[in-house]
PAVOMAR-837519 format. One record per residue (C-alpha): chain; x, y, z. Coordinates in nm, 3 decimals, padded with zeros to 5 digits, m for minus. Example, Ala and Ser with C-alpha at 12.3 -4.5 7.8 and 13.67 -1.06 7.14 Angstrom:
BEGIN
[site A, [01.230, m00.450, 00.780]];
[site A, [01.367, m00.106, 00.714]];
# end
This chain:
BEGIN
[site A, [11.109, 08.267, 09.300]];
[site A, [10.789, 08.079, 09.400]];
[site A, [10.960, 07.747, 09.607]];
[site A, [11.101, 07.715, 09.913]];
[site A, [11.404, 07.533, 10.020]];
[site A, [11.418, 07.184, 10.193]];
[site A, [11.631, 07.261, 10.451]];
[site A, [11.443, 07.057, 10.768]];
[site A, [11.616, 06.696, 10.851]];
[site A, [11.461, 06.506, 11.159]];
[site A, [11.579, 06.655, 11.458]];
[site A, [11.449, 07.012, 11.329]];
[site A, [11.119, 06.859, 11.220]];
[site A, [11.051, 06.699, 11.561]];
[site A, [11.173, 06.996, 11.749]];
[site A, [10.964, 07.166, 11.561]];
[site A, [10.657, 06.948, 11.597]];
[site A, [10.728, 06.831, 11.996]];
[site A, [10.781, 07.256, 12.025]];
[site A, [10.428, 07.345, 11.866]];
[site A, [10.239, 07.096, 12.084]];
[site A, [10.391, 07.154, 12.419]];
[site A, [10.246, 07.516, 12.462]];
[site A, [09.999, 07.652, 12.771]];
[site A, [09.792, 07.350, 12.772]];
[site A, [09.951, 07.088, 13.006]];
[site A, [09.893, 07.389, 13.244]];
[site A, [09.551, 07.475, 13.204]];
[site A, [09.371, 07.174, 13.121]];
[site A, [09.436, 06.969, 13.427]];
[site A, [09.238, 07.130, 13.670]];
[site A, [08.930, 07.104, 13.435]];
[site A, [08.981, 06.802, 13.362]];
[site A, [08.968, 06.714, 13.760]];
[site A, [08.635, 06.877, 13.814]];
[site A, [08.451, 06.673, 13.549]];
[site A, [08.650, 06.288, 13.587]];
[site A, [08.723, 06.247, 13.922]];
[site A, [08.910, 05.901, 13.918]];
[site A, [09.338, 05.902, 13.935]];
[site A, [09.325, 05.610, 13.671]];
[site A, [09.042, 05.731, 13.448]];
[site A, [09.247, 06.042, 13.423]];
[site A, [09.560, 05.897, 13.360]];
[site A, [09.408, 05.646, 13.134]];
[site A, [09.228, 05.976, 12.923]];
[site A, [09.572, 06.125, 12.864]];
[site A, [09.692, 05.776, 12.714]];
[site A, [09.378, 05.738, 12.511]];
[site A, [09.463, 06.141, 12.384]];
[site A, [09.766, 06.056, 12.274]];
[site A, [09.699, 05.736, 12.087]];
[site A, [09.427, 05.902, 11.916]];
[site A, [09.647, 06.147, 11.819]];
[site A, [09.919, 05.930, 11.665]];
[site A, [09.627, 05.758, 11.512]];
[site A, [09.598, 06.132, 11.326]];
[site A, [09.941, 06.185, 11.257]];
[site A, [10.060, 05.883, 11.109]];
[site A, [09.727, 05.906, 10.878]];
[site A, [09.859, 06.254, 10.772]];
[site A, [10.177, 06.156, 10.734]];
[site A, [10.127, 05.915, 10.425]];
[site A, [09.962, 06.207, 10.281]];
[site A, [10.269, 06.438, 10.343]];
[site A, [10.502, 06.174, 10.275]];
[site A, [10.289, 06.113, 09.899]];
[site A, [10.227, 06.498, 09.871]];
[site A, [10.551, 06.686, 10.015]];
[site A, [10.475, 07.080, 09.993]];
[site A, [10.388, 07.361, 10.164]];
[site A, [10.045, 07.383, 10.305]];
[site A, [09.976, 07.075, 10.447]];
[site A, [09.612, 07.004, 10.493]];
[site A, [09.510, 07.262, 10.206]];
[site A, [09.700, 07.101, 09.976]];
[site A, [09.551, 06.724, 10.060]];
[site A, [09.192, 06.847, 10.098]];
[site A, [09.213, 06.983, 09.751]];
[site A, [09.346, 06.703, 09.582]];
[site A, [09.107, 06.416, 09.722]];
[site A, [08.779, 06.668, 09.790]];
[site A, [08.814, 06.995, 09.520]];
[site A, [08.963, 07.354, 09.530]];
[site A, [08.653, 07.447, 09.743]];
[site A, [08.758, 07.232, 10.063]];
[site A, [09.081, 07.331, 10.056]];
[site A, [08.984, 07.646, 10.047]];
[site A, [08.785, 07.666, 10.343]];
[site A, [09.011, 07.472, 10.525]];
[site A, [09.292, 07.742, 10.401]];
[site A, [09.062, 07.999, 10.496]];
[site A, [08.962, 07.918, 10.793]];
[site A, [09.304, 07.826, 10.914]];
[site A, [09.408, 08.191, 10.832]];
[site A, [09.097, 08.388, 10.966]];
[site A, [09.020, 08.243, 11.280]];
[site A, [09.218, 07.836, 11.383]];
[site A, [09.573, 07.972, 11.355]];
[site A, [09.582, 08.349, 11.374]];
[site A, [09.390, 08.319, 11.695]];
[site A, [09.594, 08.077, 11.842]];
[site A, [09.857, 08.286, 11.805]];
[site A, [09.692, 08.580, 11.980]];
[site A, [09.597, 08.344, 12.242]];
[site A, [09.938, 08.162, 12.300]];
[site A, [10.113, 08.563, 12.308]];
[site A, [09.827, 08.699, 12.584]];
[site A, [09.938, 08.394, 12.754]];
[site A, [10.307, 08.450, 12.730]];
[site A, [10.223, 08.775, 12.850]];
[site A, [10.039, 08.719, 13.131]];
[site A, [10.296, 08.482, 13.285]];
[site A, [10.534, 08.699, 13.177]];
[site A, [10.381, 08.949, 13.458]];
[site A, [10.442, 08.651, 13.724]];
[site A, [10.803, 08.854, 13.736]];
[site A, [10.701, 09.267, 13.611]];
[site A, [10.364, 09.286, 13.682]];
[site A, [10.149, 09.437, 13.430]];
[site A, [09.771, 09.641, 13.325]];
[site A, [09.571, 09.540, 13.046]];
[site A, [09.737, 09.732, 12.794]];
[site A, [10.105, 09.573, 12.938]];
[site A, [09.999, 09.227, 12.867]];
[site A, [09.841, 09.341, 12.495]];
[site A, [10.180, 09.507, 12.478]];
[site A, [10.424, 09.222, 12.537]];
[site A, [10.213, 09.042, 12.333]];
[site A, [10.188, 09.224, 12.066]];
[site A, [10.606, 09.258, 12.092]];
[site A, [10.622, 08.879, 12.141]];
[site A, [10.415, 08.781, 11.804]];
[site A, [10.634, 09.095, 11.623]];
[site A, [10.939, 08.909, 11.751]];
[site A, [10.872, 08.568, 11.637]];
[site A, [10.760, 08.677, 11.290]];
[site A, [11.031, 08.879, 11.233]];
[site A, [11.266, 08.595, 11.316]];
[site A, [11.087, 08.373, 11.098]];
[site A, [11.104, 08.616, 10.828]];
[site A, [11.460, 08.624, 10.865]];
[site A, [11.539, 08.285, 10.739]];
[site A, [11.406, 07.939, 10.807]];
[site A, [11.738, 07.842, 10.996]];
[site A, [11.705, 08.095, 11.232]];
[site A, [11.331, 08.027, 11.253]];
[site A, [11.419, 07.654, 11.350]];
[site A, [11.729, 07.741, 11.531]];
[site A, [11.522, 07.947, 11.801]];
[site A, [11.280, 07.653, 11.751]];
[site A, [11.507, 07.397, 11.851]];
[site A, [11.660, 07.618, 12.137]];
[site A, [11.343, 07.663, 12.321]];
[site A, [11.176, 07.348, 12.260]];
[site A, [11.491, 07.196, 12.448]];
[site A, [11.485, 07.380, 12.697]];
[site A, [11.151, 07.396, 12.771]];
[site A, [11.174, 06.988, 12.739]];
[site A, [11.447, 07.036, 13.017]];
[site A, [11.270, 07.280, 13.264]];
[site A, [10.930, 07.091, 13.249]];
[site A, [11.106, 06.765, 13.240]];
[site A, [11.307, 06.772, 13.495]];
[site A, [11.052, 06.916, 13.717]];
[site A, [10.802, 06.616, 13.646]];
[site A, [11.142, 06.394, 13.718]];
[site A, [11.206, 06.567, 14.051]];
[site A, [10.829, 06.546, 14.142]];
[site A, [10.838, 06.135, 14.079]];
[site A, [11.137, 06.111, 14.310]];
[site A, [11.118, 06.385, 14.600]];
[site A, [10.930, 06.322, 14.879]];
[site A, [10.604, 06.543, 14.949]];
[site A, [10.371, 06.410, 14.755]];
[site A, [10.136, 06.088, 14.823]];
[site A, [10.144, 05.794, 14.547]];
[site A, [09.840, 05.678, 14.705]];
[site A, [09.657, 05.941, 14.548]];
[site A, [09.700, 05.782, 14.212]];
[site A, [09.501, 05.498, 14.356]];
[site A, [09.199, 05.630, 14.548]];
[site A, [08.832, 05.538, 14.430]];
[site A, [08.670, 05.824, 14.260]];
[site A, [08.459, 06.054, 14.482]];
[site A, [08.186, 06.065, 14.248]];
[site A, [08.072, 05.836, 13.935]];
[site A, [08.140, 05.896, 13.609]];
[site A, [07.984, 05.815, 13.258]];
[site A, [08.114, 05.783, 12.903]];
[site A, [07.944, 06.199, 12.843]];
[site A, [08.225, 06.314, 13.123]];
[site A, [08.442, 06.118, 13.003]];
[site A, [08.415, 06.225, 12.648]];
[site A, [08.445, 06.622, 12.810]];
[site A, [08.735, 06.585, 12.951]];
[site A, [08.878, 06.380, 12.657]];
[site A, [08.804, 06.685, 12.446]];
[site A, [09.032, 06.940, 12.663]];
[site A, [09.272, 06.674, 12.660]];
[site A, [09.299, 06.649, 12.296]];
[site A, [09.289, 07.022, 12.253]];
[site A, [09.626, 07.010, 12.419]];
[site A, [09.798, 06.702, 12.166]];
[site A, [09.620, 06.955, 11.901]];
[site A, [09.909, 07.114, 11.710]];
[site A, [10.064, 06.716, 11.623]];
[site A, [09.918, 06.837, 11.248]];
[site A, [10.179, 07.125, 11.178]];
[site A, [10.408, 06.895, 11.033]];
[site A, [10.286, 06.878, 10.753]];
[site A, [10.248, 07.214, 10.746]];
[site A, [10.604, 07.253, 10.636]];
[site A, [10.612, 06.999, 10.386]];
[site A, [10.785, 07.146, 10.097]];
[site A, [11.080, 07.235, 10.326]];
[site A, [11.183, 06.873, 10.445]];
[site A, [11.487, 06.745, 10.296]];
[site A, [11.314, 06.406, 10.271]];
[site A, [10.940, 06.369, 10.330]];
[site A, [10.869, 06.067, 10.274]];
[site A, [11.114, 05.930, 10.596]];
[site A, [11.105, 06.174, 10.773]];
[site A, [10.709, 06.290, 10.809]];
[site A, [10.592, 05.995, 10.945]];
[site A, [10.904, 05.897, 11.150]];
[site A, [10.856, 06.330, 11.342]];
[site A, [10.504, 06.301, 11.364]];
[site A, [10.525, 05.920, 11.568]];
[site A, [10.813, 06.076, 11.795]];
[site A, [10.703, 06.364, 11.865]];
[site A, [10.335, 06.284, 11.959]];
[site A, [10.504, 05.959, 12.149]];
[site A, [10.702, 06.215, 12.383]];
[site A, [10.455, 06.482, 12.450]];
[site A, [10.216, 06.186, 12.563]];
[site A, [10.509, 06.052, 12.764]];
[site A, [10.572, 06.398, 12.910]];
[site A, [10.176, 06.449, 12.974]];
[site A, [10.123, 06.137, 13.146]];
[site A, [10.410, 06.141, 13.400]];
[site A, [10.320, 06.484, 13.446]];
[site A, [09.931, 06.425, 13.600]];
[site A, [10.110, 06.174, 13.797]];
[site A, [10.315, 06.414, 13.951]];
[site A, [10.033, 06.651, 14.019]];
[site A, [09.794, 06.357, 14.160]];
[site A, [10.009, 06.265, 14.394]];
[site A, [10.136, 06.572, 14.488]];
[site A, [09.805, 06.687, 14.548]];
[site A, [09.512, 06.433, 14.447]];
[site A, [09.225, 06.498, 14.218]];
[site A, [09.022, 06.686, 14.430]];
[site A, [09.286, 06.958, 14.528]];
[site A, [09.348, 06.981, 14.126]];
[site A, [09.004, 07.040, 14.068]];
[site A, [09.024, 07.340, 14.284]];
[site A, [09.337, 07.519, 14.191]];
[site A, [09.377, 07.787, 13.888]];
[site A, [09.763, 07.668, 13.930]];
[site A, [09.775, 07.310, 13.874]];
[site A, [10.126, 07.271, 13.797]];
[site A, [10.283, 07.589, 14.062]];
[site A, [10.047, 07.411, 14.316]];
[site A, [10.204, 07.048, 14.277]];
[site A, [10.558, 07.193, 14.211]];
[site A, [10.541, 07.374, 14.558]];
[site A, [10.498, 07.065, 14.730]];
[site A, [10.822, 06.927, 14.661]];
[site A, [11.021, 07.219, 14.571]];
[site A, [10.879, 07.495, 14.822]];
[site A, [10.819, 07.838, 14.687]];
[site A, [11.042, 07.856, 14.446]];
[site A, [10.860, 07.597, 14.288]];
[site A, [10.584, 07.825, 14.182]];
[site A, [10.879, 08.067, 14.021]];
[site A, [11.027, 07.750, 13.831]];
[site A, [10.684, 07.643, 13.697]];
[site A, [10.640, 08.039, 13.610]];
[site A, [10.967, 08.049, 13.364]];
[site A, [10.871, 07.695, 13.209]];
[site A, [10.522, 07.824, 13.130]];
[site A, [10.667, 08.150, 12.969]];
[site A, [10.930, 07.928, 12.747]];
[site A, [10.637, 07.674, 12.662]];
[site A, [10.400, 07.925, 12.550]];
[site A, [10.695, 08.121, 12.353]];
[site A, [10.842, 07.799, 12.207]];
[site A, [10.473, 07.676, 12.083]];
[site A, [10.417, 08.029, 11.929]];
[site A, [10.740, 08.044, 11.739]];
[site A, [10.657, 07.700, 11.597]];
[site A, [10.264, 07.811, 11.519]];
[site A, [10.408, 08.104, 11.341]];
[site A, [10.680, 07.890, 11.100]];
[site A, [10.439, 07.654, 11.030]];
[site A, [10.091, 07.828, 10.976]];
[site A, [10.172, 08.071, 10.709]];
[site A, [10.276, 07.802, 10.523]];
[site A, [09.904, 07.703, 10.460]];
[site A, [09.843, 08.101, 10.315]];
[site A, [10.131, 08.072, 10.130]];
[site A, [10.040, 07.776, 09.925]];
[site A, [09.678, 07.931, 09.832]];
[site A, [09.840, 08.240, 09.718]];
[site A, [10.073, 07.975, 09.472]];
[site A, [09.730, 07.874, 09.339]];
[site A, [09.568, 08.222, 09.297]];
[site A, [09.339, 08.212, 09.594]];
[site A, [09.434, 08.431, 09.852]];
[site A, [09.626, 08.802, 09.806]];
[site A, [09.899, 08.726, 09.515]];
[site A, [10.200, 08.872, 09.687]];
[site A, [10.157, 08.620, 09.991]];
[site A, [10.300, 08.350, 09.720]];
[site A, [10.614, 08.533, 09.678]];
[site A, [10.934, 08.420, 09.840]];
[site A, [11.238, 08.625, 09.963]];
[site A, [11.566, 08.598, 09.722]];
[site A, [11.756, 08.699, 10.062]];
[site A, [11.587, 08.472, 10.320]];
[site A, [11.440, 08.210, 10.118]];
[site A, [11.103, 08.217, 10.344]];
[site A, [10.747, 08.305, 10.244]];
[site A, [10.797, 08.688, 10.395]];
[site A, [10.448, 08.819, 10.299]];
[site A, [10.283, 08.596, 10.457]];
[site A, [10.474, 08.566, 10.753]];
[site A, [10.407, 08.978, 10.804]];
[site A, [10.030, 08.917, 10.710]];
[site A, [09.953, 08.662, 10.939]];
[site A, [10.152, 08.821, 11.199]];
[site A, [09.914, 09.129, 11.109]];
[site A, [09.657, 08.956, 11.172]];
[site A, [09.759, 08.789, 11.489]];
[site A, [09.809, 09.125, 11.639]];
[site A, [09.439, 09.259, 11.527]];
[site A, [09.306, 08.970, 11.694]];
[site A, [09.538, 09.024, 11.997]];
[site A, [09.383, 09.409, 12.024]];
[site A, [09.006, 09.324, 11.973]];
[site A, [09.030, 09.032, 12.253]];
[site A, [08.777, 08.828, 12.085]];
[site A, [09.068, 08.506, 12.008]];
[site A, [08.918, 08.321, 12.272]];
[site A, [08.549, 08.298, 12.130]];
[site A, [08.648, 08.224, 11.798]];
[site A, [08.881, 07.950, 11.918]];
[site A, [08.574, 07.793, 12.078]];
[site A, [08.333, 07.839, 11.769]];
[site A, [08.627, 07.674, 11.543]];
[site A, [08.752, 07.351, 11.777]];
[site A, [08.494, 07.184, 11.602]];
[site A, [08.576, 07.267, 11.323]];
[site A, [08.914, 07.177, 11.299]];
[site A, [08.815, 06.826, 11.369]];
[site A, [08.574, 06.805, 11.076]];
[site A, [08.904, 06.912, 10.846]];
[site A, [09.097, 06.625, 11.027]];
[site A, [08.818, 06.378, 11.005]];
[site A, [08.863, 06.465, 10.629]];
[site A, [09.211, 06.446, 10.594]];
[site A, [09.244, 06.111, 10.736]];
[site A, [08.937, 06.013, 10.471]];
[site A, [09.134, 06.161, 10.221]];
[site A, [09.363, 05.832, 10.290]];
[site A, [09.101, 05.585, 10.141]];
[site A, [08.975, 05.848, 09.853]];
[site A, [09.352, 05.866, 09.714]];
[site A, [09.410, 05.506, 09.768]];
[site A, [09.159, 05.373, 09.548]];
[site A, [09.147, 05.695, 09.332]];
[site A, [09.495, 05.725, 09.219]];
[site A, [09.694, 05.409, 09.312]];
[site A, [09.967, 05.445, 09.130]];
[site A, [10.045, 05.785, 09.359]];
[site A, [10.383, 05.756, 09.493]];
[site A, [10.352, 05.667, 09.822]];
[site A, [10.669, 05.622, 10.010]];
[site A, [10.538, 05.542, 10.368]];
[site A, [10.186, 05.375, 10.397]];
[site A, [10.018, 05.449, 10.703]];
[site A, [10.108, 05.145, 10.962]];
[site A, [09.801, 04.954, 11.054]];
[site A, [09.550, 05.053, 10.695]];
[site A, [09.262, 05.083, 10.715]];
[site A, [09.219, 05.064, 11.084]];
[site A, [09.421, 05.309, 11.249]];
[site A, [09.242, 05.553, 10.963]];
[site A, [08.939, 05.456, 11.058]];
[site A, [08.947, 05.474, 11.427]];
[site A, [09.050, 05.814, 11.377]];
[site A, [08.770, 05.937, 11.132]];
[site A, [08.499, 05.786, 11.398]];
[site A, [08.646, 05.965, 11.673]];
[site A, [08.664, 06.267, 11.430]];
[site A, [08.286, 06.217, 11.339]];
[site A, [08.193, 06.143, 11.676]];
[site A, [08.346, 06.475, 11.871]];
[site A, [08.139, 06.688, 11.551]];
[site A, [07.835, 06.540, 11.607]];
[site A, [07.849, 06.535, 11.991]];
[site A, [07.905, 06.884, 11.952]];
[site A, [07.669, 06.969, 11.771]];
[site A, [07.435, 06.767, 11.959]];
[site A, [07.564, 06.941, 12.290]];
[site A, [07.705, 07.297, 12.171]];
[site A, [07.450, 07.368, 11.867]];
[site A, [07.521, 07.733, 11.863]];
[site A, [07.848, 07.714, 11.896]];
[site A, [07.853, 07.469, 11.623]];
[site A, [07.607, 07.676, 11.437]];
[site A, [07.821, 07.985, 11.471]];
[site A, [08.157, 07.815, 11.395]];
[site A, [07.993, 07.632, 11.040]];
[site A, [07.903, 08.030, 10.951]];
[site A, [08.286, 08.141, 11.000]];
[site A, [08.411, 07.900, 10.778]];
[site A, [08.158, 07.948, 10.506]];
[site A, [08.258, 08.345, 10.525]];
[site A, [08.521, 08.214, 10.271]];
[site A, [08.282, 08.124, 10.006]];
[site A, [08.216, 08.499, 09.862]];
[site A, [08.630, 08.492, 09.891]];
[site A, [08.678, 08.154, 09.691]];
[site A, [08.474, 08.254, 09.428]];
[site A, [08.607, 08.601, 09.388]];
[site A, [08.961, 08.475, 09.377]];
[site A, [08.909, 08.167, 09.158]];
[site A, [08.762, 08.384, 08.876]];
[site A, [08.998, 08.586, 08.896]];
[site A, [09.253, 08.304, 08.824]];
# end
């Protein structure tokens, strides 16, 4: 038994999607992105442009997921427009270092907030998250309904608790709207702009795991597109109002000078218990965003195993569950290596990058397909061809370059960790 069942309509596949992206980065990113733009509007403005760019992405995915509908996502649409060897990297990479280590990451974050309320040593927080990424697997491996059930019960309410605190921070008094409107204390030019744009976008990042689960939508070509638009629409909703809130709770210089963005902001017009409130709603947003990187990234090892390039049993399928169990267990494995050697964090820099060369590929992929195989069933067509592509593959082309231009070694370093996979794609692929 080699497929996997559609069993995903649209609430599951937006709860799924809204659930991976809202994860620890509304929390950390703020502060930084205060210290390098230090205009209310600009910074407002920035999230908008993020989240644009990012539906930009999205939808140009989604005729791609829509057309091609199974497991894998991006290694199945690099592979058809580019050869096996793209997809392969992509695959590879995704398994080795993008996704594995963002799971690590994500868990070590759980953990530590999770000591907000049982304070804990080194080996406590490697513990719980360790027992966190065990958790979440085996749930996943249990069945994609309960997978997507606990899915759908934490992204809701995580949506709640972080909602309703940016609600109660728009209305309560304490905080200044005159914040949102002072001039900036310093100037600013298109380089710190383009920073901060970059931590910004690193926290829209995970709007791609939709099509991660591709083969498990009851029907693709609707509902793809229609889950990656709301979901990214929300989230940037969610994102804006929220640096509102902590502006004017606190203005952009106080942001730029707090490790607790959000706790700082919330205790203005909540008190103290504020802090304890933003506490639980990081620990369900970093818990909700690793349950949805786990369903959806093994998805990607699963579908190179189908085609003979990765370890054979990570293509087999449980008769009892129905999910891809070996790969679930092998990337949660893997996670938990990662989680032990504390070295997630470096790689995740060396591979951000990276993952926007693979998107600035996928969205090419669009115009390769189009005029390569025409008669390709398409049944959504990405809204606003070939622009909104476009846009998105410049953006794509300009973050790579200005990283290499400004991180070369980190570039240099990340380029090497990809093509690690090249002595593993040719050993599996003659083995084929």
């Amino acid at each position: 038994m080699t497929e996997l069942k559609r069993a995903l309509g649209l609430t599951d596949t937006t709860m799924v999607s809204i659930g991976a992206i809202l994860g620890s980065g509304i929390f950390l990113v703020p502060a930084t992105i205060a210290a390098t733009v230090s205009s209310p509007l600009l910074i407002l403005s920035l999230w908008i442009v993020g989240g644009v760019i990012s539906v930009f992405g999205a939808l140009s995915v989604a005729e791609l997921g829509a057309a091609m509908p199974r497991s894998g996502g991006q290694y199945v649409y690099l592979t058809r427009a580019y050869g096996p060897v793209w997809g392969f990297l992509y695959g590879w990479s995704s398994f080795s270092v993008i996704n594995t280590a963002a799971i690590a990451a994500v868990g070590v974050a759980f953990a530590e907030y999770f000591g907000y309320f049982l304070p804990l040593e080194k080996t406590g927080v490697q513990g719980v998250a360790l027992l966190s990424i065990m958790i979440l697997t085996a749930i996943n491996v249990a069945g994609v309904k309960a997978g997507v059930w606990t899915q759908n019960l934490l992204t809701f309410t995580k949506v709640a608790l972080f909602g309703g605190v940016v609600l109660l921070g728009l209305f309560l008094p304490g905080g200044d709207p005159e914040n949102l409107f002072r001039t900036a204390s310093e100037p600013w030019s298109l380089g710190s702009a383009g920073i901060a744009l970059i931590a910004i976008l690193w926290t829209y990042d995970a709007w791609i795991e939709v099509s991660y689960i591709g083969g498990e939508i009851k029907n693709p070509g609707k509902i793809i597109p229609r889950a990656s638009l709301l979901s990214v629409v929300i989230i940037t909703i969610i994102y804006v109002a929220a640096n509102g809130v902590f502006i004017s709770s606190l203005s952009v210089e106080k942001m730029a000078a707090s490790t607790l963005v959000a706790s700082d902001a919330a205790a203005v017009f909540l008190g103290p218990a504020g802090a304890t409130i933003i506490a639980l709603a990081m620990l369900l947003c970093t818990l909700g965003a690793n349950n949805a990187n786990v369903l959806t990234s093994a998805r990607i090892t699963f579908a190179m195993a189908k085609q003979g390039l990765f370890f054979k049993r990570a293509a087999s399928v449980s008769k009892q569950t129905e999910t891809p169990a070996t790969a679930l267990i092998l990337q949660g494995v893997w996670a938990s290596v990662l989680t032990l050697t504390g070295s997630f964090n470096q790689l995740i820099t060396y591979m951000i990058f990276a993952s926007w060369i693979f998107y600035g590929m996928s969205a090419g992929a669009v115009f390769i397909l189009r005029k390569r195989e025409p008669e390709m069933d398409r049944p959504y067509r990405v809204w606003g061809y070939p622009w909104v592509p476009a846009v998105f593959i410049l953006f794509a082309l300009w973050l790579t370059v200005n990283t290499i231009l400004e991180a070369p070694r980190d570039a240099a370093i990340g380029a090497g960790l990809i093509l690690t996979g090249l002595p593993f794609y040719f050993y599996w692929s003659s083995r084929r």
